[in-house]
VOKE-123662 format. One record per residue (C-alpha): residue number from 1; y, x negated, z negated. Coordinates in pm, 1 decimal. Layout:
<sites>
<num: NUM, Y: Y, X: X, Z: Z> .
...
</sites>
This chain:
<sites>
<num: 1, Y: 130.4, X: -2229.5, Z: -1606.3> .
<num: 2, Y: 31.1, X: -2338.7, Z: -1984.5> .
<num: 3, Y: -240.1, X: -2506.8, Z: -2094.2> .
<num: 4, Y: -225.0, X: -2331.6, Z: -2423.8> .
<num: 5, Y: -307.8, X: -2013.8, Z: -2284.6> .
<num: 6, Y: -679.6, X: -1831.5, Z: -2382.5> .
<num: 7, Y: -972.0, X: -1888.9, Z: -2137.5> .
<num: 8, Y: -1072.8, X: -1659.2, Z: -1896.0> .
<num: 9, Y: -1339.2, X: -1509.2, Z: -1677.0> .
<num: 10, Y: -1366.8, X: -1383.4, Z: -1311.9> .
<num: 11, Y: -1687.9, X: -1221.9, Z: -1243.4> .
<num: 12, Y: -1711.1, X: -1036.2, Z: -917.7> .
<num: 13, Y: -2001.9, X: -779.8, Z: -817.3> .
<num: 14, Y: -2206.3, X: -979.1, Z: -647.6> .
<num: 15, Y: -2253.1, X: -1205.8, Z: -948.7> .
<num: 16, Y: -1986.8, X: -1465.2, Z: -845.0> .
<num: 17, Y: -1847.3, X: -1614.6, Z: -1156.3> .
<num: 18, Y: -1489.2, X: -1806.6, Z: -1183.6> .
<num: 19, Y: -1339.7, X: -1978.4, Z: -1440.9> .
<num: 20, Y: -947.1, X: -2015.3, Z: -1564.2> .
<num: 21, Y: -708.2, X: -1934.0, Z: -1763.4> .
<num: 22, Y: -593.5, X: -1604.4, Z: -1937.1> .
<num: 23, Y: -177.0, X: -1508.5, Z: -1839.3> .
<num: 24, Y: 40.2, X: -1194.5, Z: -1871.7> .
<num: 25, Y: -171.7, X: -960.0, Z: -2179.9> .
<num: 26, Y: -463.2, X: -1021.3, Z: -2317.8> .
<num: 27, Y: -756.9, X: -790.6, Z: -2215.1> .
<num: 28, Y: -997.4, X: -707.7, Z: -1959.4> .
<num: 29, Y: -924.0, X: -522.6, Z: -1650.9> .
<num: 30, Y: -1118.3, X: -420.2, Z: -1351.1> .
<num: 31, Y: -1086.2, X: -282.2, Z: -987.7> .
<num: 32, Y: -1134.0, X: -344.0, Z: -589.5> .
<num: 33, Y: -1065.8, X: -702.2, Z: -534.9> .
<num: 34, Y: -818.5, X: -796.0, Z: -258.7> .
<num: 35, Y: -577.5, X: -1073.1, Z: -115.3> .
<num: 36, Y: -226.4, X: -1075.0, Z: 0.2> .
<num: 37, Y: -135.7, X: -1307.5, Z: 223.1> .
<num: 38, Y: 219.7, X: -1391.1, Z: 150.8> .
<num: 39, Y: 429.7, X: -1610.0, Z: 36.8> .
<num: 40, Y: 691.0, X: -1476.2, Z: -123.0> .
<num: 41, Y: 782.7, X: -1087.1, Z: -231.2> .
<num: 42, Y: 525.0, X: -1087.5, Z: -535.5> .
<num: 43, Y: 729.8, X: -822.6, Z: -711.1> .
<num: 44, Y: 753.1, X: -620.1, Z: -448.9> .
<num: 45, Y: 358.8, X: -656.9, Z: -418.3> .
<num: 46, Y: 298.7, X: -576.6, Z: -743.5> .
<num: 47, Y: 520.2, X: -281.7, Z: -745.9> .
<num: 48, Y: 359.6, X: -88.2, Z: -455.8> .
<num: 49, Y: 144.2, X: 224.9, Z: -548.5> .
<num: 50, Y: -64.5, X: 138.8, Z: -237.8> .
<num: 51, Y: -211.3, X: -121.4, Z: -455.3> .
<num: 52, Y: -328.1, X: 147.4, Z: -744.4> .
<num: 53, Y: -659.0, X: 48.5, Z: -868.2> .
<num: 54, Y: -689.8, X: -281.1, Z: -717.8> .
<num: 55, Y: -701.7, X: -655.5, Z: -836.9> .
<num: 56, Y: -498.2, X: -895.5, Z: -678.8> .
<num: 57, Y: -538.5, X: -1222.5, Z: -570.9> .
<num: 58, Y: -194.5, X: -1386.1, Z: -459.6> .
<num: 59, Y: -286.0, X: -1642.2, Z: -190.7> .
<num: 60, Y: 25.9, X: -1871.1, Z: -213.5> .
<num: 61, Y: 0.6, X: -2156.8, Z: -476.7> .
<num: 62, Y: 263.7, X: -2095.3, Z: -687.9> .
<num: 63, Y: 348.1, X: -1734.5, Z: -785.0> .
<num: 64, Y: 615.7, X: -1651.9, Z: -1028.4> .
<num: 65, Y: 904.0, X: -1956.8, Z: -976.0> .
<num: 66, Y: 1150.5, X: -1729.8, Z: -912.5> .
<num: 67, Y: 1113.6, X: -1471.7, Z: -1165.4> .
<num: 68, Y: 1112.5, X: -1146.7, Z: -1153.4> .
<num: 69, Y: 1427.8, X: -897.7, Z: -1130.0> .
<num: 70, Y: 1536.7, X: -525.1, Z: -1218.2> .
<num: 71, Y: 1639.6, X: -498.9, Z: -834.8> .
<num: 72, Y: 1268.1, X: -592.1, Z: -634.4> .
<num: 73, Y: 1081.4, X: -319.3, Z: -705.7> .
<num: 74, Y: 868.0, X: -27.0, Z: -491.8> .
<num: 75, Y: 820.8, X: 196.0, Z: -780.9> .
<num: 76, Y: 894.8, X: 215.3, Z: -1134.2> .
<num: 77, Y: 602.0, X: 8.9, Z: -1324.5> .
<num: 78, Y: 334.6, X: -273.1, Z: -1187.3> .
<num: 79, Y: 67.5, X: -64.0, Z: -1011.6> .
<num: 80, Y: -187.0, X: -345.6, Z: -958.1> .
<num: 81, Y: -487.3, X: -375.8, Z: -1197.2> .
<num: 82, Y: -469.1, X: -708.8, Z: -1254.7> .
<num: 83, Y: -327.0, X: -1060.8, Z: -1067.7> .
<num: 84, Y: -550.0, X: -1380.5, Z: -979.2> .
<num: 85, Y: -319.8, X: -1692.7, Z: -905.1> .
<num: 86, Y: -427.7, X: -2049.6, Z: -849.4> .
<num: 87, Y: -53.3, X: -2148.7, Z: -1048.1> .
<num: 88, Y: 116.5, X: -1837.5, Z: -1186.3> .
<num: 89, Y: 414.2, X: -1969.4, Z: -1333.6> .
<num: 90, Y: 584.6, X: -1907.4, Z: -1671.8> .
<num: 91, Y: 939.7, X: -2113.6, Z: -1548.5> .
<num: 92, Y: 1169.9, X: -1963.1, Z: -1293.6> .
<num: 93, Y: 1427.4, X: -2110.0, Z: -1101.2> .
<num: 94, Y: 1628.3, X: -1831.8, Z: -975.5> .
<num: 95, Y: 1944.5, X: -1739.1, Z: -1208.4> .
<num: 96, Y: 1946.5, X: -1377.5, Z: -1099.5> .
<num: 97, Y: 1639.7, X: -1303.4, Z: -1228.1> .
<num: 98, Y: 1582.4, X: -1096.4, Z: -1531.4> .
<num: 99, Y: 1266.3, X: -1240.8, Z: -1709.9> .
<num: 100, Y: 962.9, X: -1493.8, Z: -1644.2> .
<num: 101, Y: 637.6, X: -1338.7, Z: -1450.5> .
<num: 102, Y: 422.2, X: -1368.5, Z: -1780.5> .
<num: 103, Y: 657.6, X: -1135.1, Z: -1965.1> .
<num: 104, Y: 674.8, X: -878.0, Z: -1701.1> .
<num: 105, Y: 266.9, X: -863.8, Z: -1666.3> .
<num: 106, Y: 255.9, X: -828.7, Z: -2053.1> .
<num: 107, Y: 509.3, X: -582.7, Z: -2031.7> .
<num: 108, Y: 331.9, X: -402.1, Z: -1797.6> .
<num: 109, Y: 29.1, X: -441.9, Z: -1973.9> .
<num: 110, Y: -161.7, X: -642.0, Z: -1640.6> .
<num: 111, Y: -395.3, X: -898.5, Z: -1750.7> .
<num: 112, Y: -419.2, X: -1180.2, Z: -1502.9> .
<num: 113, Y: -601.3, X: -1572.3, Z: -1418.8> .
<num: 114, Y: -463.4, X: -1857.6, Z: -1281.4> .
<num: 115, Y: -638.1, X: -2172.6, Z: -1212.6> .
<num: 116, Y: -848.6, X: -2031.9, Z: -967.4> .
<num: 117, Y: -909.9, X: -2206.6, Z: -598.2> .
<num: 118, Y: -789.5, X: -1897.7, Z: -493.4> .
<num: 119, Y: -857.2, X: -2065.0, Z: -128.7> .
<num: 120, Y: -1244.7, X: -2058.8, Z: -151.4> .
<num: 121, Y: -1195.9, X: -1749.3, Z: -366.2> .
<num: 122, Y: -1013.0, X: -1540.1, Z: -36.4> .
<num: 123, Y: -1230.9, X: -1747.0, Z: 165.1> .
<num: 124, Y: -1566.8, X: -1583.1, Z: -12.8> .
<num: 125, Y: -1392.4, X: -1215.2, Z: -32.6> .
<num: 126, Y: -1344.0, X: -1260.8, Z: 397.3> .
<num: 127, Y: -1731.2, X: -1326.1, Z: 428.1> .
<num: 128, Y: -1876.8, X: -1116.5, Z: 228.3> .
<num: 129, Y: -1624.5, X: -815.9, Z: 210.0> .
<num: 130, Y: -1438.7, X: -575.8, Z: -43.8> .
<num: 131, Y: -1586.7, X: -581.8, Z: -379.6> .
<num: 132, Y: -1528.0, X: -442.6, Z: -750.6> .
<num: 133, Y: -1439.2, X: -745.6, Z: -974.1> .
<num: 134, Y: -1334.8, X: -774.4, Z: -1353.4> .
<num: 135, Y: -1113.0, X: -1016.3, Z: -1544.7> .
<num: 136, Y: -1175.6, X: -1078.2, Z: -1904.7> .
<num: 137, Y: -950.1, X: -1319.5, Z: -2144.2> .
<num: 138, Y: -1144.4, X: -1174.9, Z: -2471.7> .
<num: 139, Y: -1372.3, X: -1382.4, Z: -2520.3> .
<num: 140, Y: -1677.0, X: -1161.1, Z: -2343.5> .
<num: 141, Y: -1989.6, X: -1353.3, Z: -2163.1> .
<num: 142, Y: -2025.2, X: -1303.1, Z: -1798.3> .
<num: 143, Y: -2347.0, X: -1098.9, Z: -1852.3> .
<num: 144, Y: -2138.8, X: -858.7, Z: -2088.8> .
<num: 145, Y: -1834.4, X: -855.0, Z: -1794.9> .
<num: 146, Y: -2163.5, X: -757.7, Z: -1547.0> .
<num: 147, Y: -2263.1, X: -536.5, Z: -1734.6> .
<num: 148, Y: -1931.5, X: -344.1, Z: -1729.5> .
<num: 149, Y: -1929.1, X: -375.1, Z: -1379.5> .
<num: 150, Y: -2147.0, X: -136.7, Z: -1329.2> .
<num: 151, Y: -1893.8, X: 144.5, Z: -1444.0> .
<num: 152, Y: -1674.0, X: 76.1, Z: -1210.0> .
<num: 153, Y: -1602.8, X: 339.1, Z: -946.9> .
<num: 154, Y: -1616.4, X: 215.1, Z: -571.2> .
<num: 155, Y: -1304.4, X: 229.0, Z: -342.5> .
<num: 156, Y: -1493.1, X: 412.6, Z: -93.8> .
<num: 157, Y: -1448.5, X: 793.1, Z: -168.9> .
<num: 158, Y: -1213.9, X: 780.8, Z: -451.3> .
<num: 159, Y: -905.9, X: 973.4, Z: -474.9> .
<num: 160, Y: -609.6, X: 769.0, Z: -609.1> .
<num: 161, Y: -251.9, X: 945.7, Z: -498.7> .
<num: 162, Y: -274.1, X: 1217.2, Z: -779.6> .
<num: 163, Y: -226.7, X: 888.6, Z: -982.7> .
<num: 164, Y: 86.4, X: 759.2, Z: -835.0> .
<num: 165, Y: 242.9, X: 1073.1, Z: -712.2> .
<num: 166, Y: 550.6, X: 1245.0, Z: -843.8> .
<num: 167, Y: 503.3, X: 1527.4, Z: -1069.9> .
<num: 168, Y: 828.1, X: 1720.4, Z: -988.9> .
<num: 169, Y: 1053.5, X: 1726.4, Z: -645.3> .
<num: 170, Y: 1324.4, X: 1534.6, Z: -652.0> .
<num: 171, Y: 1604.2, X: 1438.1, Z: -381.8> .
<num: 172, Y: 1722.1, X: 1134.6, Z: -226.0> .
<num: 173, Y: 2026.3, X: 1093.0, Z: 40.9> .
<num: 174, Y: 2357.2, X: 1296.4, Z: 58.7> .
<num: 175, Y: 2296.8, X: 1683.4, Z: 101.9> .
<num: 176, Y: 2567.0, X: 1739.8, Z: 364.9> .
<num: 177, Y: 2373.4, X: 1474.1, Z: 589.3> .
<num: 178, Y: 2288.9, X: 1637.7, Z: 951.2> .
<num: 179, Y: 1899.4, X: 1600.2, Z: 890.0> .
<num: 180, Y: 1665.5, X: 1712.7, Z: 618.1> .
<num: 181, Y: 1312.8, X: 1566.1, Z: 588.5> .
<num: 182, Y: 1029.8, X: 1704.2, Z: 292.6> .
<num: 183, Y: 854.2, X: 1383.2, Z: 202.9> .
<num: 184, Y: 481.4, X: 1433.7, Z: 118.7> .
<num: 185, Y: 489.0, X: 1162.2, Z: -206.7> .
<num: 186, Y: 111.0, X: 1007.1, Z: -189.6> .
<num: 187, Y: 239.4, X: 687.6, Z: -369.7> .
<num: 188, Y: 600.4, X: 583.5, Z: -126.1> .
<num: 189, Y: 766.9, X: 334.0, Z: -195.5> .
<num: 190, Y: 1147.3, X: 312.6, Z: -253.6> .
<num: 191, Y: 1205.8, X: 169.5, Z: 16.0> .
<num: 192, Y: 1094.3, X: 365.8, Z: 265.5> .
<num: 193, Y: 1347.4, X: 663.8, Z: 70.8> .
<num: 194, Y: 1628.9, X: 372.4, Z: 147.1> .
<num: 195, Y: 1573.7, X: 356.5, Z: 501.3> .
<num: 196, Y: 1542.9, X: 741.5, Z: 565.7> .
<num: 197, Y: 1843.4, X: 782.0, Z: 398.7> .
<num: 198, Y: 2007.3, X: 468.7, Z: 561.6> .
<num: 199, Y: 1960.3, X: 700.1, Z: 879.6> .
<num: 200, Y: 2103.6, X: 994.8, Z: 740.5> .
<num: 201, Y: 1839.4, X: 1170.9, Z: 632.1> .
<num: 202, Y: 1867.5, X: 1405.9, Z: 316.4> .
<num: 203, Y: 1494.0, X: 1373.6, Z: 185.9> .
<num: 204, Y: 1349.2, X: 1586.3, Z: -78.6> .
<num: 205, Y: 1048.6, X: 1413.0, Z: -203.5> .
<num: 206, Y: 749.7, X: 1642.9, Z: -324.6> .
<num: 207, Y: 416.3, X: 1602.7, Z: -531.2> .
<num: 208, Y: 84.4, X: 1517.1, Z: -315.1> .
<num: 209, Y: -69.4, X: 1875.5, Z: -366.1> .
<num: 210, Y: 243.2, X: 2064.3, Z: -253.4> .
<num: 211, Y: 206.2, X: 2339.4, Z: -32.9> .
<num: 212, Y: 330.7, X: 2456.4, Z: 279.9> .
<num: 213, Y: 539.3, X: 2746.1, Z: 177.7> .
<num: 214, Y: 684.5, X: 2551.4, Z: -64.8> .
<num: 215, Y: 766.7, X: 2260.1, Z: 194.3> .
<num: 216, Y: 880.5, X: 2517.0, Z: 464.7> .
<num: 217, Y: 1122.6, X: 2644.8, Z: 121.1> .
<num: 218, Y: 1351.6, X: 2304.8, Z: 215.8> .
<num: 219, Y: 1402.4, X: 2408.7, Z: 575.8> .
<num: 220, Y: 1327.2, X: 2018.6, Z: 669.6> .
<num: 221, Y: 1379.7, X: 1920.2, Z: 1062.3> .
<num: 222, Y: 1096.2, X: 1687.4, Z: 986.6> .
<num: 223, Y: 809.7, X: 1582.5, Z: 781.6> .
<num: 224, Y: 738.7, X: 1267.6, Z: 599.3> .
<num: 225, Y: 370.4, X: 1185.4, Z: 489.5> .
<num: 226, Y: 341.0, X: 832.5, Z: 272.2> .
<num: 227, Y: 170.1, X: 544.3, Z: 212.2> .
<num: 228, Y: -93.9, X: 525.8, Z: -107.2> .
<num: 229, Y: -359.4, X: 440.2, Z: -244.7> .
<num: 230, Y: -717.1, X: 520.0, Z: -228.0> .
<num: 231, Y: -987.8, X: 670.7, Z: 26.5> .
<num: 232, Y: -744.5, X: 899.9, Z: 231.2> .
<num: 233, Y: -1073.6, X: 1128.8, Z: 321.5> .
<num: 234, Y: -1107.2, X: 1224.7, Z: -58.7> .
<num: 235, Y: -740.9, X: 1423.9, Z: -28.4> .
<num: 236, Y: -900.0, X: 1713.7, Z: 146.7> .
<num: 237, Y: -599.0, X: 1932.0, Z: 25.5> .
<num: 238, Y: -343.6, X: 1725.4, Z: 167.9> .
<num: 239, Y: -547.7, X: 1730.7, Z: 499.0> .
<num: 240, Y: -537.5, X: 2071.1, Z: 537.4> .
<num: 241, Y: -155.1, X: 2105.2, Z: 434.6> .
<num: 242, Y: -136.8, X: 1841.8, Z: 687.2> .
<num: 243, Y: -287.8, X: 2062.1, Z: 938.8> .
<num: 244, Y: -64.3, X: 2360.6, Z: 902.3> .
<num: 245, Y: 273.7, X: 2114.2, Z: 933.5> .
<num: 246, Y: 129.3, X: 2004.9, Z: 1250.9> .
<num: 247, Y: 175.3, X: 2439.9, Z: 1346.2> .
<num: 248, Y: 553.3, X: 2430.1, Z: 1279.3> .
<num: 249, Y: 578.3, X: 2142.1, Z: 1588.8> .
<num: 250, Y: 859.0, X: 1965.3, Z: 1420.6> .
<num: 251, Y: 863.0, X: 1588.1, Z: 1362.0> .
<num: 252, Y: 599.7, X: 1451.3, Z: 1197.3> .
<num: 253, Y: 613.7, X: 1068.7, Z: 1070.5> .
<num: 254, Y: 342.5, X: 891.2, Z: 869.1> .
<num: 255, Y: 336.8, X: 520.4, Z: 746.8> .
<num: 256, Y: -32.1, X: 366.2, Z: 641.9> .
<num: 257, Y: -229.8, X: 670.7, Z: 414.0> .
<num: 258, Y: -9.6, X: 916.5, Z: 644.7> .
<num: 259, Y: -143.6, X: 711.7, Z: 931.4> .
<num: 260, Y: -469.1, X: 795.1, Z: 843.1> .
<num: 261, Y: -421.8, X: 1165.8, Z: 734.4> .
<num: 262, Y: -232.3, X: 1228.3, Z: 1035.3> .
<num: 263, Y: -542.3, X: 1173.4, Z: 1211.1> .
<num: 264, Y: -807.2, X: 1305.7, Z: 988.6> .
<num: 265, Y: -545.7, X: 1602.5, Z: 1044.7> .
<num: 266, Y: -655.2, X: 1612.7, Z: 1398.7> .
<num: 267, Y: -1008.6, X: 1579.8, Z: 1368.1> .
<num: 268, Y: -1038.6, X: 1189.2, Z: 1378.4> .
<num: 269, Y: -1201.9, X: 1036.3, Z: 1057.0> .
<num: 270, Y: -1139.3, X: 700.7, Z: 874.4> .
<num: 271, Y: -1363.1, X: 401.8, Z: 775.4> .
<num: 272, Y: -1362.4, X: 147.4, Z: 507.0> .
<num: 273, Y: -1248.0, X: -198.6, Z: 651.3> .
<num: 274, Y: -1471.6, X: -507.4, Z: 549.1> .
<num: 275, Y: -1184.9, X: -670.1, Z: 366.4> .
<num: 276, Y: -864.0, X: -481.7, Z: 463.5> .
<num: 277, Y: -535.9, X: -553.6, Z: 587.9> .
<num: 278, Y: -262.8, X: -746.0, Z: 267.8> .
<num: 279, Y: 46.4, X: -933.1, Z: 390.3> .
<num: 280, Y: 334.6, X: -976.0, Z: 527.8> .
<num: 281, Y: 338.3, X: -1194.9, Z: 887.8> .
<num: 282, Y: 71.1, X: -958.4, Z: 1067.5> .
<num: 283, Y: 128.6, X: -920.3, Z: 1415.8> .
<num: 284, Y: 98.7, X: -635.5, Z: 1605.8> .
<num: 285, Y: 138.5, X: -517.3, Z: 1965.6> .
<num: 286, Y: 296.0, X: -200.5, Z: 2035.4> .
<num: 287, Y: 170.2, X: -95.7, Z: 2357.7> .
<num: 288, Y: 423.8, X: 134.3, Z: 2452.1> .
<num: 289, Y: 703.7, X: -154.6, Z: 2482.7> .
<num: 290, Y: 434.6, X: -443.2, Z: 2520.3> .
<num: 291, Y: 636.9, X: -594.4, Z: 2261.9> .
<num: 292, Y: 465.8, X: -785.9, Z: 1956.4> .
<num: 293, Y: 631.6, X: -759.7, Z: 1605.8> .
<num: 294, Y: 552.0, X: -956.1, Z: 1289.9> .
<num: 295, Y: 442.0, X: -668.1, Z: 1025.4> .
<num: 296, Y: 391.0, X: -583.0, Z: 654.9> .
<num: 297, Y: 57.6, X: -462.2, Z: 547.2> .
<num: 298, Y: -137.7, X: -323.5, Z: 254.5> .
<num: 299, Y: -437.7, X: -92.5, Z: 361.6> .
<num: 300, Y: -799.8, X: -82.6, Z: 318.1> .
<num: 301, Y: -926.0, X: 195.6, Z: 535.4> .
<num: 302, Y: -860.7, X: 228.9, Z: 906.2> .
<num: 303, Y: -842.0, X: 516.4, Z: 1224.1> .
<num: 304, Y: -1192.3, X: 505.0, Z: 1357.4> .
<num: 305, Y: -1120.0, X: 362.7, Z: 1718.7> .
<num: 306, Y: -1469.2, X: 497.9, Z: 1863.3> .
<num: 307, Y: -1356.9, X: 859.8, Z: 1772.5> .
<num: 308, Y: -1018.3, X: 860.2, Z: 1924.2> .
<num: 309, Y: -1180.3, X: 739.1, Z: 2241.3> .
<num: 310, Y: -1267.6, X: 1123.7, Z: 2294.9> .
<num: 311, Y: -973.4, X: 1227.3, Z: 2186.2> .
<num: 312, Y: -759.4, X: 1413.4, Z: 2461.8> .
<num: 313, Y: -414.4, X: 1416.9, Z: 2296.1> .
<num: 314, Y: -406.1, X: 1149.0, Z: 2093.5> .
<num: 315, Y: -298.3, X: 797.5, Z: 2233.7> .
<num: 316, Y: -305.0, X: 432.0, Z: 2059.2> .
<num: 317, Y: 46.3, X: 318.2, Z: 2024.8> .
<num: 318, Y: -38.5, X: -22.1, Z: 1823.8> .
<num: 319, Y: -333.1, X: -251.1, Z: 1760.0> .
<num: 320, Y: -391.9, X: -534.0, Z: 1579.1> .
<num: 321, Y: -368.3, X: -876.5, Z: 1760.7> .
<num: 322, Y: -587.7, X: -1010.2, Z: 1500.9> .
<num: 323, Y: -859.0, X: -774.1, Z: 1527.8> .
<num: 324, Y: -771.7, X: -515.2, Z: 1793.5> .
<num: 325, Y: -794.0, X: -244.2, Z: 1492.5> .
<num: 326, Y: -566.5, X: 75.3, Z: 1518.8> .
<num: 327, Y: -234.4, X: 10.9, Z: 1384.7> .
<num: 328, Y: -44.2, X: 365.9, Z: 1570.9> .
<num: 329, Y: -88.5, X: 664.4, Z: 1715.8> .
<num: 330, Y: 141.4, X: 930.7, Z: 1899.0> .
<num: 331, Y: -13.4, X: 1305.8, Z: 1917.1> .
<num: 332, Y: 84.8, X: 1333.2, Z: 2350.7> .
<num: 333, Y: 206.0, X: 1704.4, Z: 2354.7> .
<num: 334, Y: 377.0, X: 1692.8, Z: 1984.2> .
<num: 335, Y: 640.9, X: 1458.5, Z: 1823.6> .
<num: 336, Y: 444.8, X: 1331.1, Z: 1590.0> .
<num: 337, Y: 353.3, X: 986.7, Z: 1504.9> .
<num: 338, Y: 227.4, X: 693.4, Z: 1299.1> .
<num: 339, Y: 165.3, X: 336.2, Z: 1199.9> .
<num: 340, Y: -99.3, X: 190.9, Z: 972.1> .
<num: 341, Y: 169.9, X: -102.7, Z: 874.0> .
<num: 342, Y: 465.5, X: -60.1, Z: 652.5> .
<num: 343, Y: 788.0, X: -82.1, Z: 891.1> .
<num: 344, Y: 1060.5, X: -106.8, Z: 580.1> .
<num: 345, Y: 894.4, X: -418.8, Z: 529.8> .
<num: 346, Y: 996.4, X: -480.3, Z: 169.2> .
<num: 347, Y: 883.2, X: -753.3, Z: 126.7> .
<num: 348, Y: 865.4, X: -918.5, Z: 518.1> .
<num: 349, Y: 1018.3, X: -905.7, Z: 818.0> .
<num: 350, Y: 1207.3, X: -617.8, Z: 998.9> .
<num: 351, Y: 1108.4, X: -578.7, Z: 1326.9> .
<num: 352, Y: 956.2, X: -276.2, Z: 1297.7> .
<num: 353, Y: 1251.3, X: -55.4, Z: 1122.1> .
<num: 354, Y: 1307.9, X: 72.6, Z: 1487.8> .
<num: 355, Y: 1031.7, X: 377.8, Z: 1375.7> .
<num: 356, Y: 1263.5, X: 503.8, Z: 1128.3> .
<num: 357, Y: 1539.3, X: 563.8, Z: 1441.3> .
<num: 358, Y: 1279.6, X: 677.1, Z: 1680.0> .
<num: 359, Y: 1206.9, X: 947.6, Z: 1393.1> .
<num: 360, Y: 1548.1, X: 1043.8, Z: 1369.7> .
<num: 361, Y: 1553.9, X: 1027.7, Z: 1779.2> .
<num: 362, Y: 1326.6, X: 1299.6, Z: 1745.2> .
<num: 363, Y: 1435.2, X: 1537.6, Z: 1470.2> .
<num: 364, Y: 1818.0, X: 1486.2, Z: 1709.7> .
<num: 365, Y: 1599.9, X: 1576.9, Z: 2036.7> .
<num: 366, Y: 1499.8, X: 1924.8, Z: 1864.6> .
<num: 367, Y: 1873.8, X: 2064.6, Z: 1821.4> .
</sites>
C-alpha cells in the first residue's frame, strides 16, 4: 500500500460510490462485481478463467504480502477484470516469490483499489445482490463512470467460454496411460489437468465448440466437461454436444459450468444466484456418504432445485449447508456425474479430490 499512488473511484450500478486509491495500471475497468472469501490463494484467484469478466473484491485485509510466483497459477494470464482490496500490498515477505502484486496487475494490465472497507462493501453486495461496477484511477467524475455503466453487458445471458477457451487441442498426461479422457476446455484450470493426470489419465484437451465426431476421433473412456465463466444457458452448442456424449454411455464428469451443462443437458435449467458462491472453506454435505467436506468455490449460476424435483433419473448428491443450494448430481441409470464446487481445490482444502478417483472408478468399471 502507498500513499503516493493516484486516487480512485468505485461506482457500482446502483449509484453506490467508494473512494481509494488507484494500484496495479492505471485505467478504468468494468464488470460483475463479486467477493471471495479467502484468505490466502490470491494468485490462484486471479488466475482462474471462471472469474472472466468479473471484478473482484478480495475479502481478507491484506492481499499481496507474499508475492506472487511463476508456480501459482490456473491459467496463463490474470483473468479477473479488476481487484478491490482494503490493503493490497506492494512488499512481500515470501523469498520464493517472483515479483510484488502491483507489478503483476500492471503486467497484466488489471487496474485495481485498495482502501476500501471492503467489509461494508461485501456486506452491501450480500443485501442487495450481483451488480455491474466500474473502477476508474483517471481522473473521471462519478457521473462520467455512471454514465459508462450503462454499456456494460449483464452477467445474466452472456456467453464468456469462447473467451477463455483453447483454440487448438492439445494433450496432457503420458499416452501409454490405461485411460484416455477428451476434456471439453470451457475455461479449466490447470489444475484440474494435474489431478486427471495424477490418476493416470491421458487427457486431450479440446476447444468449447468441438464436436462430437471429432471428440469420439480420441477414442476417450470418458468425458471431461469444465469449469468457466459466464451464463452456462448462453452455450447452446455445447449443450447439445453435451447431449449426444450422454448417447455413447461412457463416463461423464463435470466440475461447476459442467455441473450446470450436465443438467441443462438433461432438460434441467439454471438460475442466476443473488450473489453467488467465491471461496475457499464452503461446506458441503454429500448425501451419499453423509459426510461434510470443506470446499472451493467460484460460481454464479446454480441447478434449479424446483426442476429436478420432477426429475426421474436425476438424484442430488450434494447441497450446500449454507444455503441448501445444489452442489451435485448423479444421472441414476448412467455414470455420469457432477459438482458445482471445484474438488482440486487450488487454492483450499482437499477433501473433495476423492471425485477425481470415483471418475477413474468408473471409466475401470467399464473394461
Amino acid at each position: 500500500m502507498s500513499n503516493t499512488n493516484p486516487n480512485a473511484i468505485l461506482v457500482l450500478e446502483d449509484g453506490h460510490v467508494f473512494y481509494g486509491q488507484a494500484f496495479g495500471k492505471i485505467g478504468t475497468t468494468s464488470g460483475e462485481i463479486c467477493f471471495n472469501t479467502g484468505m490466502t490463494g490470491y494468485q490462484e484467484v486471479f488466475t482462474d478463467p471462471s472469474y472472466y469478466g468479473q471484478v473482484l473484491i478480495m475479502n481478507s485485509v491484506h492481499i499481496g504480502n507474499y508475492g506472487v510466483k511463476e508456480a501459482d497459477v490456473e491459467s496463463s494470464s490474470v483473468k479477473i477484470r479488476g481487484l478491490i482490496g482494503r490493503n493490497l500490498e506492494e512488499k512481500f515477505s515470501r523469498f520464493q516469490a517472483n515479483a510484488a502484486l502491483s507489478d503483476y496487475l500492471v503486467q497484466n494490465n488489471i487496474v485495481a483499489i485498495e482502501g476500501i472497507d471492503t467489509r461494508a462493501l461485501v456486506a452491501h453486495i450480500r443485501q442487495r445482490g450481483a451488480m455491474n461496477c466500474i473502477i476508474s484511477s483517471e481522473g473521471k467524475t462519478p457521473d462520467e463512470l455512471k454514465a459508462a455503466l450503462n454499456d456494460v453487458p449483464n452477467m445474466d445471458g452472456l456467453e464468456l467460454a469462447s473467451a477463455v477457451s483453447t483454440l487448438a487441442p492439445y494433450y496432457r498426461g503420458n499416452p501409454a496411460s490405461p485411460k484416455r479422457v477428451a476434456v471439453l476446455d470451457f475455461g479449466i484450470k490447470q489444475n484440474i489437468l494435474s489431478c486427471l493426470v495424477g490418476r493416470g489419465i491421458y487427457a486431450k484437451v479440446f476447444p468449447a465448440n468441438t464436436g462430437l465426431a471429432e471428440l469420439l476421433d480420441f477414442e476417450p473412456d470418458g468425458f471431461f466437461i469444465s469449469n468457466g465463466p459466464g451464463d452456462p444457458a448462453a452455450l447452446s452448442q455445447a449443450i447439445e454436444t453435451i447431449k449426444l456424449i450422454t448417447e455413447q454411455n461412457k463416463p461423464i464428469f463435470g466440475i461447476c459450468l459442467g455441473h450446470q451443462l450436465l443438467a441443462l443437458a438433461h432438460g434441467i435449467p439454471t438460475f442466476k444466484m443473488h450473489h453467488g458462491h467465491r471461496g475457499l472453506n464452503h461446506p458441503v454435505k454429500n448425501l451419499l456418504t453423509g459426510k461434510s467436506e470443506i470446499t472451493t468455490q467460484n460460481h454464479g449460476f446454480g441447478v434449479d432445485p424446483e426442476a429436478i424435483k420432477n426429475a426421474q433419473n436425476i438424484e442430488i448428491t450434494h447441497v450446500n449447508l449454507n444455503d441448501d443450494s445444489i452442489e451435485g448430481i448423479r444421472i441414476k441409470d448412467k455414470p455420469f456425474f457432477s459438482v458445482q464446487y471445484h474438488p482440486e481445490a487450488t487454492p483450499g482444502p482437499h477433501d473433495s479430490r476423492y471425485l477425481f478417483d470415483h471418475f477413474m472408478a468408473l471409466m475401470q468399471a467399464q473394461n
